[in-house]
C-alpha positions as CSV (number, residue, x, y, z in Angstrom):
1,X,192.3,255.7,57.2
2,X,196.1,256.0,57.0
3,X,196.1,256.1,60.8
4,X,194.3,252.5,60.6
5,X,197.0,251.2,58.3
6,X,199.8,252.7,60.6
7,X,198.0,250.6,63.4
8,X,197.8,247.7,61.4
9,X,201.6,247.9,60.2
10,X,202.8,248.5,63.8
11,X,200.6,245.3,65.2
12,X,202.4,243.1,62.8
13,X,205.7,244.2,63.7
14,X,205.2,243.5,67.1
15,X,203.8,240.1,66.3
16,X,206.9,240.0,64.1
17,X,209.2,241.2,66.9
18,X,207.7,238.4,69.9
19,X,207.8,236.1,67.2
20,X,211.9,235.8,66.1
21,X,213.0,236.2,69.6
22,X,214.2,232.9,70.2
23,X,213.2,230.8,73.9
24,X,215.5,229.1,76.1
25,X,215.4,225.6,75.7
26,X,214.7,223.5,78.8
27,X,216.5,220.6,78.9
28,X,215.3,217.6,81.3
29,X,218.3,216.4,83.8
30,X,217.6,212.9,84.2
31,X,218.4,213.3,87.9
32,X,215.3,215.5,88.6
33,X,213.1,212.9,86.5
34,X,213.8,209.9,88.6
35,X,211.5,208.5,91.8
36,X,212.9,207.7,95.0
37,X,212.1,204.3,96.5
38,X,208.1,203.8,96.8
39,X,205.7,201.5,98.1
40,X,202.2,200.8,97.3
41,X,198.9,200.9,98.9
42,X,195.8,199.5,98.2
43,X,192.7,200.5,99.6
44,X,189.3,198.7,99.0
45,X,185.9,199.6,100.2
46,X,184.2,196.5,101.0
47,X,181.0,197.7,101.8
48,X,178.1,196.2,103.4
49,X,174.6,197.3,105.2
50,X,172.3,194.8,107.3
51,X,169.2,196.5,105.4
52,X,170.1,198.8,103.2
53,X,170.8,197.9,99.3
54,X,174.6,197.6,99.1
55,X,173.7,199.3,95.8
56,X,172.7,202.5,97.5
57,X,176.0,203.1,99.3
58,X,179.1,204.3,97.3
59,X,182.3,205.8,97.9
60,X,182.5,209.5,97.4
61,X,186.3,210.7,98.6
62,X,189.6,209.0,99.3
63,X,192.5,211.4,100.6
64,X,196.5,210.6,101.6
65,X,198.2,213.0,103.7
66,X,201.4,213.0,105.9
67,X,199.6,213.5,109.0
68,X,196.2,213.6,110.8
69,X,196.3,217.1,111.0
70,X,196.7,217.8,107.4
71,X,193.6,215.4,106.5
72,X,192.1,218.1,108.5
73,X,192.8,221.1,107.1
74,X,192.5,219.2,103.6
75,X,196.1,219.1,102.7
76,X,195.9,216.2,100.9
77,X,199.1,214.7,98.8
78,X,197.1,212.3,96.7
79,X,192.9,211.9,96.1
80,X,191.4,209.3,94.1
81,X,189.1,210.0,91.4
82,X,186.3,207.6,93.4
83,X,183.2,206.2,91.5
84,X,180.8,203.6,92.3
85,X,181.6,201.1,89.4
86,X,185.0,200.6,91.3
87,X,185.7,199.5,94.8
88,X,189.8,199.4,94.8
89,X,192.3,202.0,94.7
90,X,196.3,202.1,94.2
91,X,198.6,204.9,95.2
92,X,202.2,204.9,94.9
93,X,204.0,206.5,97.9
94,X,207.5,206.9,99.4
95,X,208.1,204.9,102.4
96,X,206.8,206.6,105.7
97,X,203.6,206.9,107.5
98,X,200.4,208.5,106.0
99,X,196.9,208.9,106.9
100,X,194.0,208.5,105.0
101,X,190.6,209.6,104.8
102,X,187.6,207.9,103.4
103,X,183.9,208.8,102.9
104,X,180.8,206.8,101.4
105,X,177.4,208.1,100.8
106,X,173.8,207.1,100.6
107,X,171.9,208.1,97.7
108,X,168.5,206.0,98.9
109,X,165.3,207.7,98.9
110,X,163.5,208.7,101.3
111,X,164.4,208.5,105.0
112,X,166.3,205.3,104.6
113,X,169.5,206.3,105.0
114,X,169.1,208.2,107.8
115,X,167.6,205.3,109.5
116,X,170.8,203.0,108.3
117,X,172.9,205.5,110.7
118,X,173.8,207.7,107.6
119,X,173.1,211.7,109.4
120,X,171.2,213.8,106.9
121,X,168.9,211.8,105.1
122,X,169.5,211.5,101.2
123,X,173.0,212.0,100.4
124,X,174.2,211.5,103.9
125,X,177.6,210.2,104.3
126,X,180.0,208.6,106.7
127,X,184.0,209.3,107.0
128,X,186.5,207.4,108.5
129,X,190.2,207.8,108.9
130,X,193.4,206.5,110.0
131,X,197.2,205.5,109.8
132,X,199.1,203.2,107.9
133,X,202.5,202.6,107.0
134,X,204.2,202.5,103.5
135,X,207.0,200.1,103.4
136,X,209.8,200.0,100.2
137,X,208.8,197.7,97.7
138,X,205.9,196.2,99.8
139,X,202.1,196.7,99.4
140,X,199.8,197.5,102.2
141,X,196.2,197.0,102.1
142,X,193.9,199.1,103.6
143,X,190.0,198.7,104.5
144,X,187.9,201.2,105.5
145,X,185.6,200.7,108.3
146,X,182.4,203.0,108.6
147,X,180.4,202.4,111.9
């Protein structure tokens, strides 16, 4: 029992000890908190099927990355969040060249979608990718094209 209570009045004085130490502060340099000069682009899936329900095709990824190589190996510098209920997306980028990749998918049943080119059949999807430039203060628009 006293052993218990020795435990319990040790615990507390290392709570106590952690506790009063006081922390560095970090203070914020305005300097490290301010963007370089940036661009935007846009990208908007416009997407469209001879036969198949436009309803039944929806975006599933969207990637930016400096080079073709790193959409490759999946080193992406931005992703959007896609969904179906949206069909544009913004990203804010420092002027240069990027790449992008982008991917829609068919949720119809049956073997629909692999007859509309999708491989796989339910769930199949399609990627596409390529280069664009970001200029300073300038928007570009991108649309994907899936053959």
């Amino acid at each position: 029992m006293r052993i218990k209570k020795l435990w319990i009045v040790f615990s507390c004085l290392l709570i106590a000890l952690f506790c009063a130490c006081e922390k560095e502060s970090i203070k914020d340099d305005p300097d490290d908190l301010s963007a370089g000069p940036r661009g935007t682009l846009r990208v908007i899936f416009r997407i469209s099927h001879p036969w198949l329900p436009v309803d039944k095709i929806v975006p599933t990824e969207l990637h930016v990355a400096k080079d073709g190589m790193e959409i490759y190996k999946g080193n992406y510098i931005q992703s959007a969040n896609v969904t179906d209920f949206q069909n544009e997306y913004t990203f804010y980028l420092e002027p240069g060249t990027y790449y992008y990749e982008a991917a829609i998918g068919c949720i119809c049943e049956g073997d629909s979608c692999s007859a509309g080119g999708f491989p796989g059949n339910q769930y199949g999807t399609k990627h596409t990718m390529d280069r664009f430039t970001i200029y300073e203060d300038q928007i570009t628009t991108v649309i994907p094209s899936f053959q």
